[in-house]
N, C-alpha and C positions, 0 to 999 in steps of 0.2 A: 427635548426628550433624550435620554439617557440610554446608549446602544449598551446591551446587556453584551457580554464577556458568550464568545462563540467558544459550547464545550466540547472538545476533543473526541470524535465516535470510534471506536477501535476498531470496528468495521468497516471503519473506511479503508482500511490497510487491508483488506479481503475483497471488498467490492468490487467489478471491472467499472471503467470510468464509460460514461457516454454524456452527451450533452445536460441530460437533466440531472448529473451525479452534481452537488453541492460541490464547491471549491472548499478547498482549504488553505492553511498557509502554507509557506514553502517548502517548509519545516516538513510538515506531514509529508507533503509529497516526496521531499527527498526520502524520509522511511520511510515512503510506501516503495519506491526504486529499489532500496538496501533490499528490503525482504525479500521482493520480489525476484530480483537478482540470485539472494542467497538461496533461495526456494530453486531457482532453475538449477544453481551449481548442484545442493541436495540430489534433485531427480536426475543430472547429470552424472555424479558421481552412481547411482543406484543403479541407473540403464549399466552405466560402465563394467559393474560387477556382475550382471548377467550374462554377459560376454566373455 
């Protein structure tokens, strides 16, 4: 039997992870990090200008 080609969910880059969140490759996870990352610097930067 012939494993079908796993397709990429964009939502997975918004989802919070818990045990029953589906794995993906590494790949993803490392841009789910970048974004996440960049998202905190964003609201980092925005808190900052309220100040």
């Amino acid at each position: 039997m012939r494993k079908g080609k796993k397709t990429f969910d964009w939502l997975y880059l918004l989802q919070a992870e818990d045990s029953t969140t589906l794995t993906q490759s590494r790949l993803a996870g490392a841009c789910k990090a970048i974004v996440w990352v960049g998202v905190s610097i964003l609201i980092g930067m925005g808190v900052g200008q309220l100040t």
